[in-house]
C-alpha positions, 0 to 999 in steps of 0.5 A: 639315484643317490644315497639317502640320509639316515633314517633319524633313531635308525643309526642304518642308511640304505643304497637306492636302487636295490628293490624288490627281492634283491633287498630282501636277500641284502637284509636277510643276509646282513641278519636285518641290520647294516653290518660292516663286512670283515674284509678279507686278505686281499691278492696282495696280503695274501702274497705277502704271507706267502713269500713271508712263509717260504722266506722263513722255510729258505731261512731254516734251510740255509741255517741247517747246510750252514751248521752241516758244514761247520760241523763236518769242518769240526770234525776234520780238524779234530778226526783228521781222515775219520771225519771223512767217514763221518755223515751228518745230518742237521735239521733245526739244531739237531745234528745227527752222525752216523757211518764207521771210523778206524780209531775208537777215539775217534768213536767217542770224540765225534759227539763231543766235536759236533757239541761244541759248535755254536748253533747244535742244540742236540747230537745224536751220535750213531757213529760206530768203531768199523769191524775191520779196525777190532782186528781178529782178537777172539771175543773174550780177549777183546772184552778184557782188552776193553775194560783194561782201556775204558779203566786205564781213560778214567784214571786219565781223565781223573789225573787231568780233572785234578790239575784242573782243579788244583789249578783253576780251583772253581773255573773246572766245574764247568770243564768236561774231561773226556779220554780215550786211548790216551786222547784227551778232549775239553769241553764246557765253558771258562770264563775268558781266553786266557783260563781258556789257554791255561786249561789246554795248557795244564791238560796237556802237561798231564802224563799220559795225554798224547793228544788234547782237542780243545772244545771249550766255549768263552762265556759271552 
């Protein structure tokens, strides 16, 4: 048996051979019409998606121990042997640091470092000045010693943010300025290399400033 023309005004056409209650169940199921069937991912297509998916799944994994690593090799190059006490954690661009350091700047500067690599999107800092680098000073005696200091980093930070400003006039707004025990960081964007040079340059003539890590990104 072949198949049939169409029946004239029908617009349906049947395959010969399929009689009895077989038809019945092939036109019940089509709703009493010829329908075309949605086809469905066939072995292929679906191991298509699937290697698709774990592609992207090997990707992100590759991207977040890529960006691990660019952060911990900043935070060497800026906390010297604190960086070694520092763990991170980073998943989609989100960085997270935790464990203890012996100096308070180093406290402070590890967010600042790990917001300057390329690829962080957001640092969530949980690092914490070890009890053992406080010394035994009695509780009162340490609370004014911190006050004193906290106001002695904001009288720095104000000296350099006004040669910033005297020299770079506009270009220091977007120049963050942070100082801690006399170490003083950069950070935020400038233009080109050369105000890039010229902010560390200014910042580390300032009085007062023992150390200066440049954080600062270059306008693409």
């Amino acid at each position: 048996m072949g198949v049939t023309a169409p029946r004239r005004g029908s617009g349906k056409s049947f395959v010969m051979g399929v009689t009895g209650s077989a038809a019945v169940v092939l036109l019940l199921a089509c709703g009493g019409e010829a329908r075309t069937p949605t086809p469905t991912p066939g072995p292929a297509a679906r191991l298509g998606g699937t290697l698709d998916q774990a592609w992207t799944t090997a990707q992100g994994q590759v991207a977040d121990v890529l960006l691990l690593t660019r952060v911990r090799l900043a935070l060497l190059e800026h906390l010297g042997s604190d960086g070694l006490r520092v763990q991170v954690e980073a998943k989609g661009g989100v960085v997270e640091l935790s464990g203890t350091v012996e100096k308070r700047s180093s406290e402070e500067l590890a967010e600042k470092v790990a917001q300057s690599v390329s690829g962080v999107r957001e640092v969530r800092n949980r690092v914490r000045l070890s009890p053992d680098a406080q010394g035994a000073e009695p509780p009162v005696a340490r609370v004014v010693d911190k006050v004193e200091r906290e106001v002695a980093d904001a009288v720095l930070e104000g000296h350099v943010k006004t040669r910033l400003l005297e020299e770079l006039g506009k270009v220091a707004f977007d120049i963050e300025v942070e100082a801690t025990d006399g170490v003083v960081s950069l950070s935020g964007t400038v233009p080109d290399g050369a105000r890039e040079k010229l902010a560390v340059k200014i910042a580390k003539g300032t009085p007062g400033v023992k150390e200066l890590h440049d954080l600062l990104k270059v306008k693409q």
